[in-house]
N, C-alpha and C positions, 0 to 999 in steps of 0.2 A: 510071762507076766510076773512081778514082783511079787514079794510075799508081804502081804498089807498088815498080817499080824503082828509084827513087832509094833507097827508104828502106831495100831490100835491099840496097843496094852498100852503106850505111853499116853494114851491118852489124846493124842490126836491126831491128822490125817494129811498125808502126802498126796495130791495131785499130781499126777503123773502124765506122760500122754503115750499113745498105743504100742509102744516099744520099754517102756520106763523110763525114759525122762523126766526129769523132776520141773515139773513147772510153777508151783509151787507148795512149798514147805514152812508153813505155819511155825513158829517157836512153840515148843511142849514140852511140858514137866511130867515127866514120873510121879506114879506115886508109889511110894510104897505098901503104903495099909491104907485104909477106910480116914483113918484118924488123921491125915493128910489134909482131905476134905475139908476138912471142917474147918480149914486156915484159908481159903479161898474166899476170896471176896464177893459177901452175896451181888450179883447181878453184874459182874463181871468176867463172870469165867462160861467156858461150857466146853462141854467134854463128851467125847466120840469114841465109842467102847462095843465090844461084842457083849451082850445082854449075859452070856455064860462067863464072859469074863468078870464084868461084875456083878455078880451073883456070886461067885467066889471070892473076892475082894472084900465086898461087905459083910461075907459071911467065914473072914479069918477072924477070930477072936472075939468076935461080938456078939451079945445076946442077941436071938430074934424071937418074937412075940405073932406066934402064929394064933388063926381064928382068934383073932383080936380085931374089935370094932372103937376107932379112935375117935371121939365124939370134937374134941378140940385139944387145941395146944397152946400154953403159955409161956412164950420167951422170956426170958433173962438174962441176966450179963453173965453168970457161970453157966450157963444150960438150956435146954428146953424140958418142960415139964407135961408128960403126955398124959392125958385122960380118956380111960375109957369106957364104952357102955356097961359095961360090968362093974362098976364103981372104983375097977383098983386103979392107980397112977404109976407111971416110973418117969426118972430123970434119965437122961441124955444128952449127949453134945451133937449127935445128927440125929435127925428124923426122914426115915425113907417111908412113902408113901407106896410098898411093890405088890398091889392088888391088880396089876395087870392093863389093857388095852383100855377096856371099861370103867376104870378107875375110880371109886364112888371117893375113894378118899382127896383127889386132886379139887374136891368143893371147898375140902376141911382144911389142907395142906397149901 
């Protein structure tokens, strides 16, 4: 059987059939960093990744804001501006929503 991980870290996925043939292979970009992201066109992309993979992607370089409760968010043309139940705010170019399966934040996000 092929090794699916390379073509999962690019970000998207080969169909194969039960010996590895290629039956088909979707066009996929690399990304390098998180900050890649953020140049995709909302509601036109989508991307197929091992969960540990990005988990470590999003978490090269970038601050993360744990036990934080996101009440709402406000876009703009340089950023999103997060707000949360604790009254403090940050700015941002992406906003990830990773509270898991049960996700309270996919109401707010």
């Amino acid at each position: 059987m092929p090794n699916l991980v390379p073509d999962v870290e690019t970000h998207g996925i080969i169909i194969t059939d039960q010996v590895g043939n290629v039956l088909l292979a979707p066009p996929t970009k690399p990304f390098k960093n998180v900050y890649e992201l953020a140049k995709i066109s909302r509601g036109l992309s989508s991307m197929i990744t091992y969960r540990d993979r990005l988990r470590d992607v999003l978490l090269e370089g970038v601050p993360v804001k744990c036990n934080k409760k996101c009440n709402k968010y406000v876009e703009t043309q340089e950023g999103i501006w997060v707000f949360f139940e604790d009254g403090t705010q940050e700015f941002c170019n992406i906003l990830v929503g990773a509270d898991g399966i049960n996700s309270p934040s996919k109401f707010v996000i």
